[in-house]
Phi, psi and omega in degrees: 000134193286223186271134201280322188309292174331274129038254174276023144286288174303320148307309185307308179315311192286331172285321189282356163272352165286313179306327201282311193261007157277335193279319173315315188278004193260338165313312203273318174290315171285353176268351160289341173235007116112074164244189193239144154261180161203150245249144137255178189228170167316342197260343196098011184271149197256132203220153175224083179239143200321146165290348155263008164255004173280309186318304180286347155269020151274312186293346174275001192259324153302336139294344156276000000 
């Protein structure tokens, strides 16, 4: 194993991009089949909200 700081940098990168392209496709499938998710926000409130309109706050977070 090379230098571990390193290391676990590059892991850490590679898990959250795995977390990142699962919530986008279970996003994507579910605004294809027009259900709902459900969402917490920072404060801890608990939310159910349609999956095309989270799909389309994904996509404005990715254009910025």
């Amino acid at each position: 194993m090379a230098n571990k700081p390193t290391y676990n940098r590059e892991l850490t990168k590679k898990v959250l991009q795995g977390i990142r392209d699962a919530v986008r496709e279970l996003v994507e499938k579910s605004a294809a089949n027009n259900e709902s998710l459900v969402i917490g926000d920072n404060d801890g409130t608990i939310k159910i909200v349609p999956a095309k309109e989270l799909l389309e706050s994904l996509k404005e977070k990715v254009n910025q």
